[in-house]
VEXDREN-2710 file (C-alpha; in Angstrom, 1 decimal):
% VEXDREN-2710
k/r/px/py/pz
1/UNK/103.5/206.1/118.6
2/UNK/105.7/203.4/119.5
3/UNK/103.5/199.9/119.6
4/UNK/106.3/198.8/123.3
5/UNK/105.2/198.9/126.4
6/UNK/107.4/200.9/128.5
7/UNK/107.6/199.2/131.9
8/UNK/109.3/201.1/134.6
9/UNK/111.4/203.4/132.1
10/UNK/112.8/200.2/130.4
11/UNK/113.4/200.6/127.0
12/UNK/113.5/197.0/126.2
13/UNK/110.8/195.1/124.2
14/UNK/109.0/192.0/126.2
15/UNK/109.9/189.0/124.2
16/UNK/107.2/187.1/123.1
17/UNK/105.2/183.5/123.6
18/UNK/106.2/180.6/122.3
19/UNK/103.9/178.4/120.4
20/UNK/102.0/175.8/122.2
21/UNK/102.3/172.4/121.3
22/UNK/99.9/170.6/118.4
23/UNK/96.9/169.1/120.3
24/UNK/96.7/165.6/121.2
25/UNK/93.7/165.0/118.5
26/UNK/96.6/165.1/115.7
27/UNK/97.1/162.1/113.5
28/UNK/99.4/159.6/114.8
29/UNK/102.8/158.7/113.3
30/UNK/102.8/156.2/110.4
31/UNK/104.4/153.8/111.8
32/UNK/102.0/153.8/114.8
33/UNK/99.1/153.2/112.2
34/UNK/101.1/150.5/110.5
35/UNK/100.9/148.4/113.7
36/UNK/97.2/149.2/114.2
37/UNK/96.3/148.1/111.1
38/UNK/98.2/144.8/111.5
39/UNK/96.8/144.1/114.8
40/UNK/93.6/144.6/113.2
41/UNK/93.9/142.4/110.4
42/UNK/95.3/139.8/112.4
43/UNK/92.8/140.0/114.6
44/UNK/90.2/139.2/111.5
45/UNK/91.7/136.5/110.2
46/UNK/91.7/134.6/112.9
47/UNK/88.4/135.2/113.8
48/UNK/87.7/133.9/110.2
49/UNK/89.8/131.3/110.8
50/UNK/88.2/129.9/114.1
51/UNK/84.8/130.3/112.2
52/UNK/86.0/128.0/109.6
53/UNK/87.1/125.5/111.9
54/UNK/83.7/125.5/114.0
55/UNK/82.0/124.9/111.0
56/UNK/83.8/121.7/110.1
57/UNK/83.9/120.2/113.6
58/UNK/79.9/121.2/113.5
59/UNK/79.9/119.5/110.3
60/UNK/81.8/116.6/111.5
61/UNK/79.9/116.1/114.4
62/UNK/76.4/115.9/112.4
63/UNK/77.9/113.7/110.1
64/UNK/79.3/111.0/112.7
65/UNK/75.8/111.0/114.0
66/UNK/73.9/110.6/110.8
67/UNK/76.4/107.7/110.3
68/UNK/75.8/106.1/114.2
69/UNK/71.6/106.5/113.7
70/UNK/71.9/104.7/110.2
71/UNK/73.8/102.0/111.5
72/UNK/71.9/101.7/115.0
73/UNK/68.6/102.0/112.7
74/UNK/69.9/99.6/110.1
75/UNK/68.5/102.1/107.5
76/UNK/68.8/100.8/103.8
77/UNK/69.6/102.8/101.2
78/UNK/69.6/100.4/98.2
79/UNK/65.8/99.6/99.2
80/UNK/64.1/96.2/101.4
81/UNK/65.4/93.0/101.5
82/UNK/62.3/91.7/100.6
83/UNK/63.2/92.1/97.2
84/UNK/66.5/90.1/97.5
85/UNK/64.6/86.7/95.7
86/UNK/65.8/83.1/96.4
87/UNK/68.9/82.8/98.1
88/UNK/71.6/81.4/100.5
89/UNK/72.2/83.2/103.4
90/UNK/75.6/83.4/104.1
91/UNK/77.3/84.3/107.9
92/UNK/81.1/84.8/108.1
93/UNK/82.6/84.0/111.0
94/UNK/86.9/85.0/111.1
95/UNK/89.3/84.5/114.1
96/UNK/88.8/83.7/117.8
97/UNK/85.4/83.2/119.4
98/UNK/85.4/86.4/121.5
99/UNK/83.2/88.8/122.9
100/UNK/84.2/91.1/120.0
101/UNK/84.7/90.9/116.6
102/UNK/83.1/88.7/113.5
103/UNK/83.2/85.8/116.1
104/UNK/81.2/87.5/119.1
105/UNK/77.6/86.2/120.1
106/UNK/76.4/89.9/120.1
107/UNK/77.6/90.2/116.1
108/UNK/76.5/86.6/115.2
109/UNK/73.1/86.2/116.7
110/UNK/71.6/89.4/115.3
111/UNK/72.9/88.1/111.7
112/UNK/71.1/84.6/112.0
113/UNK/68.0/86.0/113.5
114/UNK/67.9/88.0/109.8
115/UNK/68.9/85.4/107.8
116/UNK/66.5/82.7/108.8
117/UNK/63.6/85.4/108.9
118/UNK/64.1/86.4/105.5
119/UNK/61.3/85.0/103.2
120/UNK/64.0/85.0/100.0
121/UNK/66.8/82.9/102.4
122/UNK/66.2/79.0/101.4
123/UNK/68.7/77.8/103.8
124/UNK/72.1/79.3/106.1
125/UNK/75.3/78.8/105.4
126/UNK/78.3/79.3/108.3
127/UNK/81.7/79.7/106.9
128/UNK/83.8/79.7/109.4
129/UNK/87.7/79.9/110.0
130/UNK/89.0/80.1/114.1
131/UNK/91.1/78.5/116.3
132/UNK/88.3/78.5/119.2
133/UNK/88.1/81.0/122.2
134/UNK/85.6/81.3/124.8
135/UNK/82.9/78.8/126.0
136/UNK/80.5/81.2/126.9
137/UNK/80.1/82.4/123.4
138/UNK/80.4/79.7/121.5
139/UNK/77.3/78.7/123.9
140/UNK/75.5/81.2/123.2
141/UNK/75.4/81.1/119.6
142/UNK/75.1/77.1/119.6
143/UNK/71.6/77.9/121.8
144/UNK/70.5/80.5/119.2
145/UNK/71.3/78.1/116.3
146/UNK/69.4/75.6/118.2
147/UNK/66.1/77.4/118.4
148/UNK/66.2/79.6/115.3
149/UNK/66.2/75.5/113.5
150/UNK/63.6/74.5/115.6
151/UNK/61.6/77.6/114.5
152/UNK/62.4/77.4/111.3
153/UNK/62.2/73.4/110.4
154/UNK/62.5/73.7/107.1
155/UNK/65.2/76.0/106.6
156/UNK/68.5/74.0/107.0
157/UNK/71.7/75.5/108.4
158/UNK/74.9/74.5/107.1
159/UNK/79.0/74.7/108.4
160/UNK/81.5/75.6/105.8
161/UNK/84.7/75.1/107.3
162/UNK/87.9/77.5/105.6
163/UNK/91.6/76.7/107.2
164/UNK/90.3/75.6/110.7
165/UNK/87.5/75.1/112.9
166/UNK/89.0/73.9/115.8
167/UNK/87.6/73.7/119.8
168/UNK/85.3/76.8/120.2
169/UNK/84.7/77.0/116.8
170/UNK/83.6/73.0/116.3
171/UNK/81.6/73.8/119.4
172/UNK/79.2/76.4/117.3
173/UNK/79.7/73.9/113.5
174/UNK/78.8/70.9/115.8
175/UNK/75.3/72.8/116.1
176/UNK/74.5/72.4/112.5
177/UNK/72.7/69.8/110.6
178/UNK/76.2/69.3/107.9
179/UNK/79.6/70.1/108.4
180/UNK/81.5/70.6/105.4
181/UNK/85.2/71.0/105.0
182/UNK/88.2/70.9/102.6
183/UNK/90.5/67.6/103.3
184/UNK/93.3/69.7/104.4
185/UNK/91.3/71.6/107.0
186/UNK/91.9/71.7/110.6
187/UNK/89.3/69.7/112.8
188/UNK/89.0/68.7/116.2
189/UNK/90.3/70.1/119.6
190/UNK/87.8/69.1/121.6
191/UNK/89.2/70.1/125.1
192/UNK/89.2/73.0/127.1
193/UNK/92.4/75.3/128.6
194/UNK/93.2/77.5/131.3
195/UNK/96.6/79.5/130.8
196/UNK/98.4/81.5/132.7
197/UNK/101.8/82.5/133.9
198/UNK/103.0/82.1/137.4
199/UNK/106.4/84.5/138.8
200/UNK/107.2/83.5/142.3
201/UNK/110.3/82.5/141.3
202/UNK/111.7/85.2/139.7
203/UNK/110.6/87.9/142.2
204/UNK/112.5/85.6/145.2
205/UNK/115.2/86.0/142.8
206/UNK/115.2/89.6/142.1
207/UNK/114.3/90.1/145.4
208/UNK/110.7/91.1/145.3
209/UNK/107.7/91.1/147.4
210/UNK/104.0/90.4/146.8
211/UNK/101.6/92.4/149.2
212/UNK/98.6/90.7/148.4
213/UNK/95.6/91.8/151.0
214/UNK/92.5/89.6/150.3
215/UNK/89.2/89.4/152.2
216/UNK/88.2/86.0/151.3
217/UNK/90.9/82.9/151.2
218/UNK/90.3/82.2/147.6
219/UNK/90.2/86.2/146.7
220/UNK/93.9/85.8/144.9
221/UNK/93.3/82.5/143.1
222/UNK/95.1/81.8/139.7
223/UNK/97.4/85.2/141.1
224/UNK/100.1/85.1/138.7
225/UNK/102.8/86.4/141.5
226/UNK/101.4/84.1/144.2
227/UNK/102.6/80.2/144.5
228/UNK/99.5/78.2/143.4
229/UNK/98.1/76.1/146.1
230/UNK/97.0/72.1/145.6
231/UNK/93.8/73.2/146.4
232/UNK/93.2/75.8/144.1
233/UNK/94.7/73.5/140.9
234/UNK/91.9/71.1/141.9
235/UNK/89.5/73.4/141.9
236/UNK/90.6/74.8/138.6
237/UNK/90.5/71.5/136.9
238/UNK/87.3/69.9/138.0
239/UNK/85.2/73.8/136.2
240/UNK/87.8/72.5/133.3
241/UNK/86.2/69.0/133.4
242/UNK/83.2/70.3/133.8
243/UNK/83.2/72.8/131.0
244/UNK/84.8/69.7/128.7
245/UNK/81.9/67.7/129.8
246/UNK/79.5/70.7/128.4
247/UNK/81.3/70.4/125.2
248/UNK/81.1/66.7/124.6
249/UNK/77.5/66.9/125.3
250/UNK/77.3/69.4/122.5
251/UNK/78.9/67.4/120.3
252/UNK/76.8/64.4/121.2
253/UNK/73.7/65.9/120.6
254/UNK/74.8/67.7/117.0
255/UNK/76.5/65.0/115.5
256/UNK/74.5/62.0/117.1
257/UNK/74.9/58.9/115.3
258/UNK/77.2/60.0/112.8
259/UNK/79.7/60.2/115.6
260/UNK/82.3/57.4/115.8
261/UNK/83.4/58.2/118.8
262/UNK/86.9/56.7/120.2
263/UNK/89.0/57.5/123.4
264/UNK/90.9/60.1/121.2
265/UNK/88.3/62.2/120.0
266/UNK/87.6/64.2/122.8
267/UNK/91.4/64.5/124.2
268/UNK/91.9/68.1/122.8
269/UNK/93.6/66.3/119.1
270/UNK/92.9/67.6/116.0
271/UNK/92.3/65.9/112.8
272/UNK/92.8/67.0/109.0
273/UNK/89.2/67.5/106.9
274/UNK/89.3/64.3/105.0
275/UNK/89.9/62.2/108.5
276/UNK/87.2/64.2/110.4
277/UNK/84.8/63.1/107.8
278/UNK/85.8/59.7/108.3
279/UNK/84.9/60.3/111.8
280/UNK/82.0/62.0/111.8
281/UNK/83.2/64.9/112.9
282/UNK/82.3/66.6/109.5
283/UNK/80.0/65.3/106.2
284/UNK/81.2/65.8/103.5
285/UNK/83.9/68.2/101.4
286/UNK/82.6/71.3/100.2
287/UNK/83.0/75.1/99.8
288/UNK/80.2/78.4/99.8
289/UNK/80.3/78.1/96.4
290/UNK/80.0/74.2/95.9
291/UNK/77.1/73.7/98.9
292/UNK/74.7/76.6/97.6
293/UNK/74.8/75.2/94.2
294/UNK/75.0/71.6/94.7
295/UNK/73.1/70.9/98.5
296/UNK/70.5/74.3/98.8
297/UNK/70.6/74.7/94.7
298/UNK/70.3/78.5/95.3
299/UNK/73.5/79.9/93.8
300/UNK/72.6/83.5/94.6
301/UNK/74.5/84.5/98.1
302/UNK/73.7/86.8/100.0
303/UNK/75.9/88.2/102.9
304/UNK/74.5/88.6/106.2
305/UNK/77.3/89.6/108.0
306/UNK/77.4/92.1/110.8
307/UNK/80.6/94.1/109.6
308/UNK/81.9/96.7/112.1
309/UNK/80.9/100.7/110.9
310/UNK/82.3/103.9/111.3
311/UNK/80.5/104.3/114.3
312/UNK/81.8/101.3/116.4
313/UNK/85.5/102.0/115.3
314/UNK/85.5/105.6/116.3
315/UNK/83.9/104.7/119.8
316/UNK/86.7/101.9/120.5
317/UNK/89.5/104.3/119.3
318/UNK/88.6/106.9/121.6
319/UNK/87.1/104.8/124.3
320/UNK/88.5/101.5/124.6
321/UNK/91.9/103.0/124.2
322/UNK/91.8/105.5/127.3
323/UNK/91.9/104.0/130.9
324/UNK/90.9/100.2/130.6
325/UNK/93.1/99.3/127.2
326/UNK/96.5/99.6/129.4
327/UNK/95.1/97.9/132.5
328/UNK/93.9/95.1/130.1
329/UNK/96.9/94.5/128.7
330/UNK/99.1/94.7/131.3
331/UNK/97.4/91.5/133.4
332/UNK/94.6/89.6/131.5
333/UNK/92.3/87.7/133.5
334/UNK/92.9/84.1/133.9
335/UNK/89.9/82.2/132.0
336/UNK/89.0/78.6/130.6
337/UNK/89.6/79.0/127.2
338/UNK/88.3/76.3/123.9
339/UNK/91.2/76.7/121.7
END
């Protein structure tokens, strides 16, 4: 029996079916699994990778604030200062008489207030080395010296003066009961300044116009780019002569009789150390060393200095330095000035 089918009397055979194609669950290619896998690995790593890096700004971040709290707390890790002993307290104070830095009321004032309060401190000791800088805190600091000396009688404060002390800075030494100082110190400079720069010239020149809109007729005074006015340079000197007048009163009042005064003294001159003593601007020569040995007879020194921490740098780098720094620098307020 023949195993064709005979369809209408045709003797040929029915071809047959081709085979289907492999399902779609086969495996893929190897090169298609090569990609996968990379994908997938690179997809790992940098999931590790991001995990690391949260870590250590987590990390970071705790650490900057242990740091900030220790310093805001004033924690102490070596144990109290009661323990310190008998000792002269010692207060640096470097560069211009600002409202930042060593020289700063906010940095000084806290740093007395401890170093008179402290049961071990036998007496204070400024040293000191600025050309001056502003009025207000050099008044400030004069004021605190004044009543931490009449709360503390007998605990006397002392000026050691390094390379210069000279306007703002005499204003603050002129607060103590002795001024000492090396003979070829700077001294003096009792006066007070108000600087600026003034451009109406040059812009006429390069043909430039100020648009200045004020409300109030002495809104633009001490404007750099706008012609300064009689008027206004009178008004300007008398706050100078009034500030100066401040000044000498301080002096006065420090130095009292030991002052021999003369018409030069308070004309903005400066002296060297050995003439200043002749003077009575200053006592006596005398270093840190030398005056905690020799006038307190307490040789141990202890520094009470406020120094600048992590904490404070970090916050001017990244605060101080966006938006205000630029504007700051590019047109500084006009202000009187002890320098």
């Amino acid at each position: 029996m023949s195993d064709n089918l005979d369809t209408g009397g045709s003797s040929h055979p029915i071809p047959p079916t081709p085979a289907q194609p492999a399902a779609s669950s086969a495996p893929a290619s190897s090169w298609e699994r090569e990609v996968l896998e990379k994908l997938v690995f690179a997809t790992l790593k940098e999931q590790k990778l991001a995990r690391r890096w949260g870590i250590f700004f987590k990390f970071a971040t705790l650490l900057v604030i242990v740091v900030a709290l220790g310093s805001y707390f004033d924690f102490s890790w070596t144990g109290s200062e009661e323990t310190l002993g008998r000792h002269t307290a010692l207060i640096e104070i470097e560069g211009a008489i600002e409202s930042e830095g060593s020289g700063a009321a906010s940095v000084v004032i806290p740093a007395l207030n401890k170093a008179f309060s402290d049961a071990g401190s036998v007496a204070v000791v400024m040293h000191i080395n600025s050309p001056g800088g502003s009025p207000v805190q050099a008044g400030m600091i004069v004021d605190e010296m004044n009543r931490l000396r009449k709360g503390y009688p007998g605990k006397p404060l002392y000026v050691v003066v390094d390379e210069i002390c000279a306007s703002g800075c005499y204003y603050i030494a002129a607060g103590a009961d002795r001024i000492y100082v090396n003979k070829a110190s700077i001294v003096g400079s009792i006066g007070v300044l108000m600087d600026g720069f003034g451009f109406t010239g040059f812009m006429e020149k390069v043909g430039v116009e100020r648009r200045l809109l004020t409300a109030g007729e002495n809104k633009g005074f001490m404007d750099p780019f706008t012609p300064l006015t009689d008027k206004h340079r009178q008004y300007a000197q008398a706050m100078l002569d009034e500030i100066h007048q401040q000044f000498i009163q301080v002096v006065r009042a420090g130095r009292g009789k030991r002052l021999k005064e003369s018409p030069e003294m308070f004309s903005g001159l400066f002296w060297t150390g050995a003439k200043s003593i002749d003077m009575g601007l200053a006592d006596a020569l005398g270093t840190v060393d030398s005056v905690a040995r020799d006038v307190v007879r307490a040789e141990d020194i202890v520094d009470y200095t406020q120094h600048e921490g992590l904490p404070e740098r970090v916050l001017k780098k990244f605060g101080a330095a966006m938006g205000a720094g630029a504007m700051k620098s590019a047109v500084e307020t006009v202000k009187p000035s002890l320098h």
